[in-house]
LUMGU-278560 format. One record per residue (C-alpha): residue number from 1; chain; x, y, z. Coordinates in steps of 0.25 Angstrom, whole numbers, plus 5000, padded with zeros to 4 digits. Layout:
N
+-----+--------+------+------+------+
! num ! cadena !   c1 !   c2 !   c3 !
+-----+--------+------+------+------+
! NUM !      A !    X !    Y !    Z !
...
+-----+--------+------+------+------+
***
This chain:
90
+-----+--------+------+------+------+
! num ! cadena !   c1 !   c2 !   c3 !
+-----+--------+------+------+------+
!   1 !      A ! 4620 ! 5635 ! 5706 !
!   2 !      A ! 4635 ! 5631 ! 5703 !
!   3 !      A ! 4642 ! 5636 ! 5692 !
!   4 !      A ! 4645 ! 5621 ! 5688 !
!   5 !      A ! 4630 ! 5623 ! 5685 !
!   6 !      A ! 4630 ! 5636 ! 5680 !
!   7 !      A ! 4639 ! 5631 ! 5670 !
!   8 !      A ! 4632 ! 5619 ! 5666 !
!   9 !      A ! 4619 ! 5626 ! 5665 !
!  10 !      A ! 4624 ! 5635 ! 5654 !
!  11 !      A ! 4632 ! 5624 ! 5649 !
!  12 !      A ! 4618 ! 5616 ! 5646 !
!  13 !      A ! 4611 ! 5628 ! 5644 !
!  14 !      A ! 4623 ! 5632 ! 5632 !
!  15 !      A ! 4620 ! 5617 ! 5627 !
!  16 !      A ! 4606 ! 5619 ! 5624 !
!  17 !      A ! 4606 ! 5633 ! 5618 !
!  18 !      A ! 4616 ! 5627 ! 5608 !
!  19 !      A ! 4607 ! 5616 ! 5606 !
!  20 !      A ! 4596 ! 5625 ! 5603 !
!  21 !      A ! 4603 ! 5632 ! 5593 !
!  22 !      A ! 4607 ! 5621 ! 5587 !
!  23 !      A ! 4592 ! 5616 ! 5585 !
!  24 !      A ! 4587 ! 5631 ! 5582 !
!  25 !      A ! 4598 ! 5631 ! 5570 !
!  26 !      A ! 4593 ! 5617 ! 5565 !
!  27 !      A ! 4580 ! 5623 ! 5566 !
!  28 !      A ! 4583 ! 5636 ! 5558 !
!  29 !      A ! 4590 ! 5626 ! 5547 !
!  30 !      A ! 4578 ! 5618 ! 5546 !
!  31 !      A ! 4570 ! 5629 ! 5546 !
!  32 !      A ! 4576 ! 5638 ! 5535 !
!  33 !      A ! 4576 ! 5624 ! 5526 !
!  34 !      A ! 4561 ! 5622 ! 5528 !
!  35 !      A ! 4560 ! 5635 ! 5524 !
!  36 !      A ! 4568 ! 5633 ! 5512 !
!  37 !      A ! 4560 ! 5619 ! 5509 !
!  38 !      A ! 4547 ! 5628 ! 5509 !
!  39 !      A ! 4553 ! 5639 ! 5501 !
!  40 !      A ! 4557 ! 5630 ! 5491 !
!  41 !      A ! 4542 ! 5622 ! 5490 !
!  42 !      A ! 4534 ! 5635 ! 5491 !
!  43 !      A ! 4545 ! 5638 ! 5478 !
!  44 !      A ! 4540 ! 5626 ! 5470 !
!  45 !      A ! 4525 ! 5628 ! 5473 !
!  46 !      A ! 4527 ! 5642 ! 5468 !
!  47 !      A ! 4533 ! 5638 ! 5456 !
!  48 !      A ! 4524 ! 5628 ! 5454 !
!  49 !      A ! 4515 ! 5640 ! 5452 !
!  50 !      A ! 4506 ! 5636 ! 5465 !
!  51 !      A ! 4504 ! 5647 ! 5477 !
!  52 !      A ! 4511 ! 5639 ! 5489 !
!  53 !      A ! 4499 ! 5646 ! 5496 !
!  54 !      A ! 4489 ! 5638 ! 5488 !
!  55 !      A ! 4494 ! 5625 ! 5491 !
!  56 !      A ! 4483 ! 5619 ! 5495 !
!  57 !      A ! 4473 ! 5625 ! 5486 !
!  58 !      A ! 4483 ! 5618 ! 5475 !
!  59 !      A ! 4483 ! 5605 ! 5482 !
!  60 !      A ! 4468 ! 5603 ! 5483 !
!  61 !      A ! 4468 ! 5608 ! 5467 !
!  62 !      A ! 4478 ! 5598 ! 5463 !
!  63 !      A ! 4470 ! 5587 ! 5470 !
!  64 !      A ! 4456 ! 5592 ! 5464 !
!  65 !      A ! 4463 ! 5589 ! 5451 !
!  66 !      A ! 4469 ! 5576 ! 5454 !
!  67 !      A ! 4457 ! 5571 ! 5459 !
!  68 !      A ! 4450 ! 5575 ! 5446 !
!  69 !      A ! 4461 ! 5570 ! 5438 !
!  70 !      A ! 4460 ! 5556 ! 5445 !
!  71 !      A ! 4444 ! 5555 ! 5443 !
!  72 !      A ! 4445 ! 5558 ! 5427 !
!  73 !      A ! 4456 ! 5547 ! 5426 !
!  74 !      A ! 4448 ! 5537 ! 5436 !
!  75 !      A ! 4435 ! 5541 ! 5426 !
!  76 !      A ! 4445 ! 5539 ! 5413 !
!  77 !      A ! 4451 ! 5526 ! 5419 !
!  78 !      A ! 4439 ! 5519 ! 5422 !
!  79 !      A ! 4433 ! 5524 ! 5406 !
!  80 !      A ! 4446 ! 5518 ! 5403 !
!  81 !      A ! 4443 ! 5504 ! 5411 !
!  82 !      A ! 4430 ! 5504 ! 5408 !
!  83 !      A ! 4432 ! 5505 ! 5391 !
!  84 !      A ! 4443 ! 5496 ! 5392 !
!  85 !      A ! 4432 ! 5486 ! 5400 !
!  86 !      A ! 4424 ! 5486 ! 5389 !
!  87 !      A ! 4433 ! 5485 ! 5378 !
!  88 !      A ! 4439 ! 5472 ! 5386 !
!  89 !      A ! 4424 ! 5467 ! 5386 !
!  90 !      A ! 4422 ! 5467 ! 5370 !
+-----+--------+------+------+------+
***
């Protein structure tokens, strides 16, 4: 092999590694940010006063209740519909 070549060789080869550092000091950044953003949620549901663990325990609770909440005001409403039906019949 030529030396021309050797030289380019490392000359390609020095390109690429700095472009892999490049990328793997992008990815670190990005990294230690998601970290942080998921720090700082796990935070909030804590002070929330809800065990991040138990998220999904929490979910299905809050959508048990939702779900109750809107069949008592569906039954409520139609009550409502229904006396104000007969009041716009007399």
């Amino acid at each position: 092999m030529a030396s021309e070549q050797i030289k380019q060789r490392i000359e390609d080869l020095a390109k690429r590694y700095k472009t892999v550092n490049q990328k793997k000091a992008e990815s670190e950044g990005q990294l230690k940010a998601k970290r942080k953003e998921l720090q700082d949620l796990v935070t909030q549901i804590k002070a929330m006063g809800i065990d991040p663990k138990d998220l999904k325990k929490e979910r299905d609770r809050l959508e048990t209740e939702l779900l109750e909440l809107l069949t008592t005001f569906e039954r409520e409403l139609g009550e409502v519909e229904a006396a104000f039906e007969a009041f716009e019949k007399k």
